[in-house]
N, CA, C and O atoms as CSV, one atom per row, in Angstrom:
chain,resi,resn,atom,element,x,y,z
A,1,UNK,N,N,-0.973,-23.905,23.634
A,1,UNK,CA,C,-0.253,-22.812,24.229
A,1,UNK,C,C,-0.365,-21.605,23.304
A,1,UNK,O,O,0.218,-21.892,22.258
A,2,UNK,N,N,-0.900,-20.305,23.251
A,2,UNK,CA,C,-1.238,-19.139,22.767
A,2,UNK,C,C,-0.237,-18.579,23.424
A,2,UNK,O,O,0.019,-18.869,24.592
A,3,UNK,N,N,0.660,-17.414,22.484
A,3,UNK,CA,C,1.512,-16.820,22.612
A,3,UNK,C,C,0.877,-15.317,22.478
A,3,UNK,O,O,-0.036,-15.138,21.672
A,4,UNK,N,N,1.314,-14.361,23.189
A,4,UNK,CA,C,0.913,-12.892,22.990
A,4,UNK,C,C,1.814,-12.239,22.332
A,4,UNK,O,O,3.042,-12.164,22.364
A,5,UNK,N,N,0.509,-11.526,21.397
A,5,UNK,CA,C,1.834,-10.190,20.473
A,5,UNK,C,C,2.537,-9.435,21.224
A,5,UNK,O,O,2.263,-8.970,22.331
A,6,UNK,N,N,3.303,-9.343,20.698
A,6,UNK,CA,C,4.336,-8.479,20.837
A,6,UNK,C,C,4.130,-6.959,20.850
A,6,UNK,O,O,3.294,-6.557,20.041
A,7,UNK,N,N,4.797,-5.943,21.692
A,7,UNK,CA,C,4.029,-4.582,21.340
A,7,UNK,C,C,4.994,-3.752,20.435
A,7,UNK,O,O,6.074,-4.342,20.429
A,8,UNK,N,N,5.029,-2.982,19.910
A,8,UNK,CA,C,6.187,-2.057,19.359
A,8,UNK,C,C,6.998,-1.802,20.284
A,8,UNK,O,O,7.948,-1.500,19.560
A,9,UNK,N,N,7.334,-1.697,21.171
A,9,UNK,CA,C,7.714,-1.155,22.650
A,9,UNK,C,C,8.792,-2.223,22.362
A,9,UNK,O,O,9.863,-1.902,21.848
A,10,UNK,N,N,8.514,-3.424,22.679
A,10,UNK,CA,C,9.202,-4.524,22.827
A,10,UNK,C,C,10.503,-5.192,21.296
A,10,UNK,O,O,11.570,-5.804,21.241
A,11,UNK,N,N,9.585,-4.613,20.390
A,11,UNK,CA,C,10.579,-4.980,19.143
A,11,UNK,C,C,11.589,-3.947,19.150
A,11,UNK,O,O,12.723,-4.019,18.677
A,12,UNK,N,N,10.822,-2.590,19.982
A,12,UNK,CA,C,11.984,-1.712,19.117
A,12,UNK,C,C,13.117,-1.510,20.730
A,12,UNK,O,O,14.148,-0.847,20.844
A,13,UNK,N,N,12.467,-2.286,21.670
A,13,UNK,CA,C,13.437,-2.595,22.431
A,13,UNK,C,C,14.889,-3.769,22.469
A,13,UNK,O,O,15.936,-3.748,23.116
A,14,UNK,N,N,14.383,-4.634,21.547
A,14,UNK,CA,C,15.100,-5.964,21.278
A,14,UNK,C,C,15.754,-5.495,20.029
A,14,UNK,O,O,16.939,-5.821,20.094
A,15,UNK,N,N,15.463,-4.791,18.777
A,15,UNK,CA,C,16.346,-4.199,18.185
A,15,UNK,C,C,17.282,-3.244,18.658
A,15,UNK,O,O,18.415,-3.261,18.179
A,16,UNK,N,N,16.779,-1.874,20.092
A,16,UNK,CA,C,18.152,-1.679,20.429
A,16,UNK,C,C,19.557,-2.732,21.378
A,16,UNK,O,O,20.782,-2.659,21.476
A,17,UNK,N,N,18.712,-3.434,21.790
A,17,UNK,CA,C,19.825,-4.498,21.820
A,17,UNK,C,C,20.468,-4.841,20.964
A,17,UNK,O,O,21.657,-4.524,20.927
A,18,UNK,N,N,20.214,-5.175,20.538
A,18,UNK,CA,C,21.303,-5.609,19.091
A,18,UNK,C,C,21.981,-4.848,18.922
A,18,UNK,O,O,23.209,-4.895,18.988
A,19,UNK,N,N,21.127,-3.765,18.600
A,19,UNK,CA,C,22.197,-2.314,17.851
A,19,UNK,C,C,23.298,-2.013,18.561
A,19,UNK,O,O,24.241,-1.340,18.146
A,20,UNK,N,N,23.178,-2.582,19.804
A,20,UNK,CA,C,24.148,-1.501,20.844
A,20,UNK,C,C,25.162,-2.676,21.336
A,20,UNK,O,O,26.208,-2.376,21.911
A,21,UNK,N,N,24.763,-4.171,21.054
A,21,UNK,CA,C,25.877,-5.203,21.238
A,21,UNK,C,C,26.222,-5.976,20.365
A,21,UNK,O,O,26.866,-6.949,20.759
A,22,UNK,N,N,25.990,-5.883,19.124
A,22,UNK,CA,C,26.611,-6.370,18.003
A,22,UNK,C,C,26.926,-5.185,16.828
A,22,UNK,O,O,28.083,-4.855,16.566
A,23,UNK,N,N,25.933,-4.684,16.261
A,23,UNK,CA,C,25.788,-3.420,15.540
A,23,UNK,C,C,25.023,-2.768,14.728
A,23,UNK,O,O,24.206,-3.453,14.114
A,24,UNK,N,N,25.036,-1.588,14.524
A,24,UNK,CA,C,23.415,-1.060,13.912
A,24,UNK,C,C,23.817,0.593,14.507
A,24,UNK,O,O,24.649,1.070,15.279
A,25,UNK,N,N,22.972,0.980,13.858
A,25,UNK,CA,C,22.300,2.412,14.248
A,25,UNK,C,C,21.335,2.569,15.393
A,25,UNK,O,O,20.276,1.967,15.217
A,26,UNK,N,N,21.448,3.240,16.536
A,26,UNK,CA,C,20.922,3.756,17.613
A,26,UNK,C,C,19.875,4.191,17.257
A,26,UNK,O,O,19.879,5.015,16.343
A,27,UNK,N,N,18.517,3.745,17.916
A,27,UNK,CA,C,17.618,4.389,17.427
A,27,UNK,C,C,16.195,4.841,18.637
A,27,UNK,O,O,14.968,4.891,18.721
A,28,UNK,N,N,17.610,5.118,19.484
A,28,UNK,CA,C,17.232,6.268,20.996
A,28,UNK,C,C,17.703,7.608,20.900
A,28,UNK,O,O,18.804,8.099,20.649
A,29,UNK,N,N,16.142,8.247,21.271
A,29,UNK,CA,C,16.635,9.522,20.712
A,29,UNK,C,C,17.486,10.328,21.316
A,29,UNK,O,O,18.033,11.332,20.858
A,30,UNK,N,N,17.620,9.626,22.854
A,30,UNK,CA,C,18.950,10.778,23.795
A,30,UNK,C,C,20.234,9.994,23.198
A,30,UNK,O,O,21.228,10.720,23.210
A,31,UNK,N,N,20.448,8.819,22.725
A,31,UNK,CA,C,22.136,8.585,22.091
A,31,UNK,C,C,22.290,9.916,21.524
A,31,UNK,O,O,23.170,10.744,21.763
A,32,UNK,N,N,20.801,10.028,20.343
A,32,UNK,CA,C,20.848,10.579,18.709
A,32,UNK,C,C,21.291,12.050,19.399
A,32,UNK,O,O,22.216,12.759,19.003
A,33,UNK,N,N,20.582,12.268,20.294
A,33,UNK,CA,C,20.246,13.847,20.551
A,33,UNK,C,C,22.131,14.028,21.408
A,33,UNK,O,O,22.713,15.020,20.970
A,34,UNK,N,N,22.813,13.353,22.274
A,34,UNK,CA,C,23.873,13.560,23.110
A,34,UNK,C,C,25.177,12.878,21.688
A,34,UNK,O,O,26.370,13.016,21.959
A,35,UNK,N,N,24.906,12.397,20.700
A,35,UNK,CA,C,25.838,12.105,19.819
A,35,UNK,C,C,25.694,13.952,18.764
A,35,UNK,O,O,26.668,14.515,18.263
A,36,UNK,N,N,24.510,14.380,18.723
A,36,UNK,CA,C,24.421,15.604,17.733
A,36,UNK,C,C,25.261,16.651,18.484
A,36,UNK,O,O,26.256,17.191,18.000
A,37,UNK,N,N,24.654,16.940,19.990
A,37,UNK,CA,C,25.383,17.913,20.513
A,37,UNK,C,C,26.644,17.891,20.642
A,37,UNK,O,O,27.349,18.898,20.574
A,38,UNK,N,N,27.159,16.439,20.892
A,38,UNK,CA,C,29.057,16.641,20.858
A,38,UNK,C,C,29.539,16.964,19.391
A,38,UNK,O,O,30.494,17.720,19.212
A,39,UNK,N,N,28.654,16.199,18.032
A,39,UNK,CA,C,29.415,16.876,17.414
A,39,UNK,C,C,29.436,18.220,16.683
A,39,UNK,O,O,30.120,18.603,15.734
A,40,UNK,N,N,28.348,18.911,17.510
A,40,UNK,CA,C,28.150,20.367,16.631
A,40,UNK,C,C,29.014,21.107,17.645
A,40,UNK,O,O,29.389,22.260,17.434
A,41,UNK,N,N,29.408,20.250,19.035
A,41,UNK,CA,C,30.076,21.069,19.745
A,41,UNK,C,C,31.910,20.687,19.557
A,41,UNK,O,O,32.794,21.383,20.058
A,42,UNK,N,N,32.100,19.691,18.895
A,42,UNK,CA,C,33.247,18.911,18.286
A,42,UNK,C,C,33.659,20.145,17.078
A,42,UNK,O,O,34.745,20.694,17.263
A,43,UNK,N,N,32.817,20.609,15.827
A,43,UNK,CA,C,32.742,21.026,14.888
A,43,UNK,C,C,33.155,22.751,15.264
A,43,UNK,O,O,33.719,23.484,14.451
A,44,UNK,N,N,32.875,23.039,16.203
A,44,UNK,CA,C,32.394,24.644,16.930
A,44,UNK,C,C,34.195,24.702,17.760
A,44,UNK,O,O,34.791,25.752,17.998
A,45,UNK,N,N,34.576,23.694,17.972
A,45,UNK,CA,C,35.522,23.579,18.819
A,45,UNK,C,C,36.769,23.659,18.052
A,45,UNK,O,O,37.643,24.448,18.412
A,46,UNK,N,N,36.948,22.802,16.877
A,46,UNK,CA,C,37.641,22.589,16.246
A,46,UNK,C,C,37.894,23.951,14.747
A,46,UNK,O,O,38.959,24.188,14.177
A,47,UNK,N,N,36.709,24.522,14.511
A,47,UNK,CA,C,36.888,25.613,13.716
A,47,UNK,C,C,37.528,27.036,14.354
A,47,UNK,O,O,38.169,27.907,13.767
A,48,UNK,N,N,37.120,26.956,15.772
A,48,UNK,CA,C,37.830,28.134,16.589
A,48,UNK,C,C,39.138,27.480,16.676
A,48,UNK,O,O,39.857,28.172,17.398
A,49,UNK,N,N,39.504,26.863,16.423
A,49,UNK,CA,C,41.076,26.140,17.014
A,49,UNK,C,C,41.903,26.576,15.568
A,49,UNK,O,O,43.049,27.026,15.544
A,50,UNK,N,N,41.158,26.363,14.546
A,50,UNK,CA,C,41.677,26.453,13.503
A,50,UNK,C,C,41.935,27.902,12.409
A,50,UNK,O,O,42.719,28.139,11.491
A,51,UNK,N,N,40.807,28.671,13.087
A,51,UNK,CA,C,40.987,30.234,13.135
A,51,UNK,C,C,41.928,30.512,13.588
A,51,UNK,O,O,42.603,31.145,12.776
A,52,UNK,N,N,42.541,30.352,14.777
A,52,UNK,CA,C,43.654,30.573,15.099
A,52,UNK,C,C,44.737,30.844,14.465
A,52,UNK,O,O,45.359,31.885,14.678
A,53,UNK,N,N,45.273,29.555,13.222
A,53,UNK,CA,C,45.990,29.299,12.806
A,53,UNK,C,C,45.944,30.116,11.147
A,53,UNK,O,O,46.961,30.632,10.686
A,54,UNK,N,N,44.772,30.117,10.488
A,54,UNK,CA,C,44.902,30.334,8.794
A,54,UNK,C,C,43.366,30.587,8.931
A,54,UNK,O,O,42.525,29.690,8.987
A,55,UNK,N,N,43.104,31.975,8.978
A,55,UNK,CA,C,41.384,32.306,9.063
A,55,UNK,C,C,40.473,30.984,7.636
A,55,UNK,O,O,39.767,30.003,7.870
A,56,UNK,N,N,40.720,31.306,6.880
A,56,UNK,CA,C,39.644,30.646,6.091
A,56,UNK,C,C,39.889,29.179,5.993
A,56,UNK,O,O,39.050,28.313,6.242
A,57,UNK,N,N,41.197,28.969,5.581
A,57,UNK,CA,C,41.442,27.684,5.269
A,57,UNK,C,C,41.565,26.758,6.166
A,57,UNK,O,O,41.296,25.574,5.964
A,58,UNK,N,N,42.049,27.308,7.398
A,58,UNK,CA,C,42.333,26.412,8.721
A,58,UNK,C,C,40.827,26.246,9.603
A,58,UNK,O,O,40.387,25.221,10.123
A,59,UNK,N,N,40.245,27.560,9.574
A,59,UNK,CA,C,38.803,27.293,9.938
A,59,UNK,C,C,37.875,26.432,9.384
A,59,UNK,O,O,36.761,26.618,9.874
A,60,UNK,N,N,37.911,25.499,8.489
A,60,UNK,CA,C,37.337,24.246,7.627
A,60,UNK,C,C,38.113,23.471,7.995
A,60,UNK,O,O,37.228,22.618,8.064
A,61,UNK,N,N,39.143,22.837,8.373
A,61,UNK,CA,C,40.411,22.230,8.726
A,61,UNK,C,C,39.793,21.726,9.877
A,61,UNK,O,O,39.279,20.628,10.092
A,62,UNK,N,N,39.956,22.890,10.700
A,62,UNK,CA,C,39.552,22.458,12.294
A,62,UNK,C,C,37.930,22.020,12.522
A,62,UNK,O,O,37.514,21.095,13.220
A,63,UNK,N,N,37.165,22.959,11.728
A,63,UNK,CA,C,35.976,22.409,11.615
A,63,UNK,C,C,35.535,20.822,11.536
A,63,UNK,O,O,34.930,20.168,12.386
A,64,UNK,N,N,36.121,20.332,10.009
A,64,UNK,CA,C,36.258,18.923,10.065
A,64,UNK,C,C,36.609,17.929,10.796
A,64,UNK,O,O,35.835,17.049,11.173
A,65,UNK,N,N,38.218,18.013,11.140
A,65,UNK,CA,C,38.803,17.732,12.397
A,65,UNK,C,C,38.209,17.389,13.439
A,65,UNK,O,O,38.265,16.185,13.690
A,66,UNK,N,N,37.763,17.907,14.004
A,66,UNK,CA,C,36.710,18.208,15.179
A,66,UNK,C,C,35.746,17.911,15.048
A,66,UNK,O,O,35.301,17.554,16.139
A,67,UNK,N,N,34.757,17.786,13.984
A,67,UNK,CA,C,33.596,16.633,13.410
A,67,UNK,C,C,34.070,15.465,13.611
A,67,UNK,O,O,33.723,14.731,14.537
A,68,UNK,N,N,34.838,15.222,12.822
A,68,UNK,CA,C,35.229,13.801,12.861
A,68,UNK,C,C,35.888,13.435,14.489
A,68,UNK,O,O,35.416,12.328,14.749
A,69,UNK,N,N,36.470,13.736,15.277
A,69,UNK,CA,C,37.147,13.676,16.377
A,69,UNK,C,C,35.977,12.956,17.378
A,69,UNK,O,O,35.807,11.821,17.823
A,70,UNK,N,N,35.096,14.575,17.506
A,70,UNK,CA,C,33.878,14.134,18.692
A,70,UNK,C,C,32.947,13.348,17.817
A,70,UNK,O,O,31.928,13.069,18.449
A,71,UNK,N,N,32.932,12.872,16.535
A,71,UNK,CA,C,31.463,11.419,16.073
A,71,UNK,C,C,32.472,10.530,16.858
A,71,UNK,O,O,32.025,10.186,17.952
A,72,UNK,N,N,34.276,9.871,16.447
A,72,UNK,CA,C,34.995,9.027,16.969
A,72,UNK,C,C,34.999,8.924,18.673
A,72,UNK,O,O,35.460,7.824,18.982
A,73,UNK,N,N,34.684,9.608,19.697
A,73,UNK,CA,C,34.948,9.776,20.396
A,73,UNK,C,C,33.763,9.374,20.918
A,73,UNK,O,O,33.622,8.225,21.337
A,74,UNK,N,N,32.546,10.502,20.956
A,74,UNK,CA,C,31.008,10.683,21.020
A,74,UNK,C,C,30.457,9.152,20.850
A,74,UNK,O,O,29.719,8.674,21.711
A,75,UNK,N,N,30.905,8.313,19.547
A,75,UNK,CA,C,30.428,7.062,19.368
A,75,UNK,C,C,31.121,6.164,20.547
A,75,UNK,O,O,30.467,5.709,21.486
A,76,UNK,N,N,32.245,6.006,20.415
A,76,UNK,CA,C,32.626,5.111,21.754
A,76,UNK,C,C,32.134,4.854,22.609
A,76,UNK,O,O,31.831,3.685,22.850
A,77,UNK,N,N,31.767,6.204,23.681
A,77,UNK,CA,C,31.375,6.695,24.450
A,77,UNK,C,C,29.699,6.161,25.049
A,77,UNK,O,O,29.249,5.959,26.177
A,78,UNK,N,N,28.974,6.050,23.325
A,78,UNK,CA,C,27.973,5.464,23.437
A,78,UNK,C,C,27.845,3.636,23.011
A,78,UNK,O,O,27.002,2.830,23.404
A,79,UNK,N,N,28.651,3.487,22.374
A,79,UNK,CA,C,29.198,2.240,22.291
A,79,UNK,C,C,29.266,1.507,23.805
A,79,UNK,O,O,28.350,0.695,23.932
A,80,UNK,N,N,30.156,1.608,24.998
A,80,UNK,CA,C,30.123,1.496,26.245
A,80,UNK,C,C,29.103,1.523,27.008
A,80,UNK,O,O,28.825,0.699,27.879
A,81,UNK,N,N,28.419,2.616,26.661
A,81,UNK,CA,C,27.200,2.861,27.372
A,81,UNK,C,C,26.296,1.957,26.880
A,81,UNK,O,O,25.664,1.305,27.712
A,82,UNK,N,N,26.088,1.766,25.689
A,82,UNK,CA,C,25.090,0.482,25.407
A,82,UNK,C,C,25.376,-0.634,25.990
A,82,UNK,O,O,24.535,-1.290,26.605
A,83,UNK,N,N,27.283,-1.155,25.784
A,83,UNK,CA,C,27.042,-2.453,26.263
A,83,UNK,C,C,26.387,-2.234,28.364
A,83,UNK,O,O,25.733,-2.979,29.093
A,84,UNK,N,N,26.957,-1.000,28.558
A,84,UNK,CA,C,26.114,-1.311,30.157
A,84,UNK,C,C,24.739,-1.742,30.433
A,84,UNK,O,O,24.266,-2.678,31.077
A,85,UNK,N,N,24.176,-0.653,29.666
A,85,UNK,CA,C,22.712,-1.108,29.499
A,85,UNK,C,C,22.242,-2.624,29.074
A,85,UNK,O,O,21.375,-3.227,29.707
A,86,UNK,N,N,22.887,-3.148,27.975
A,86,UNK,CA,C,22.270,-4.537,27.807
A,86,UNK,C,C,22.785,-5.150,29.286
A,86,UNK,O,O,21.907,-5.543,30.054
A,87,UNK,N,N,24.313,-5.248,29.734
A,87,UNK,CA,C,24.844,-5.968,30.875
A,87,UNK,C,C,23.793,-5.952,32.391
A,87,UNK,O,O,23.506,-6.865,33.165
A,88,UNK,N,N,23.375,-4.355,32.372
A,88,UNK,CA,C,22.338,-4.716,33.470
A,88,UNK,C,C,20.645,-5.206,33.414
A,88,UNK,O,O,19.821,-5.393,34.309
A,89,UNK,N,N,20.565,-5.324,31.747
A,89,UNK,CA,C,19.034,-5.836,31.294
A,89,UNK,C,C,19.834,-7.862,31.651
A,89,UNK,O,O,19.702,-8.810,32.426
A,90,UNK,N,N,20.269,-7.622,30.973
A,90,UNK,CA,C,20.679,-9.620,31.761
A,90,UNK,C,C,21.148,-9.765,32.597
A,90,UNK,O,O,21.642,-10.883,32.739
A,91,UNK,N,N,21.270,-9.054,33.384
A,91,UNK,CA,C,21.533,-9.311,34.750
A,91,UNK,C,C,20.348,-9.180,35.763
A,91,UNK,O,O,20.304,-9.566,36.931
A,92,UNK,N,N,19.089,-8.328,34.776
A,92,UNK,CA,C,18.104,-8.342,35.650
A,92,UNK,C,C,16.507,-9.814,34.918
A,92,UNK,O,O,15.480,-10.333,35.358
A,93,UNK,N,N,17.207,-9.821,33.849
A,93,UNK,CA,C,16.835,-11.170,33.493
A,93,UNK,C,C,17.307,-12.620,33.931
A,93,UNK,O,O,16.598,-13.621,33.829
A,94,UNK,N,N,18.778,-12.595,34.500
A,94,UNK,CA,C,19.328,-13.707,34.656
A,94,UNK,C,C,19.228,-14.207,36.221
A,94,UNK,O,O,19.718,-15.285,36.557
């Protein structure tokens, strides 16, 4: 019985499985690319919020804030979404 290689396609498909139902780093570039935009738009959101309040000091405040908020949020978000994706790859395997 001869087994066929494997293509890159396929490893770096079976590693995002993993990544996305046990754990690891995403290594699809629309997660990478829809995790960057929330948080530069997390970061953008949160420094105007914080202008508001104390121009210099609160504008780093909110900046951070708001980094950290939309990665916590942004990640979930893709967290869920992975497990869908594996749920309908075994479901179209099973």
């Amino acid at each position: 019985m001869t087994h066929k290689p494997h293509s890159k396609h396929d490893a770096l498909e079976a590693y995002n499985t993993v990544a996305e139902t046990v754990a690891g780093p995403s290594l699809r570039w629309k997660d990478n690319l829809i995790q960057a935009v929330c948080v530069i738009g997390g970061l953008l959101l949160g420094a105007g919020i914080g202008t508001l309040f104390d121009f210099p000091i609160g504008t780093a405040i909110g900046a951070v804030a708001g980094m950290v908020a939309s990665t916590l949020i942004s990640g979930i978000v893709l967290m869920v979404l992975g497990w869908v994706r594996a749920a309908r790859k075994a479901r179209n395997i099973g």
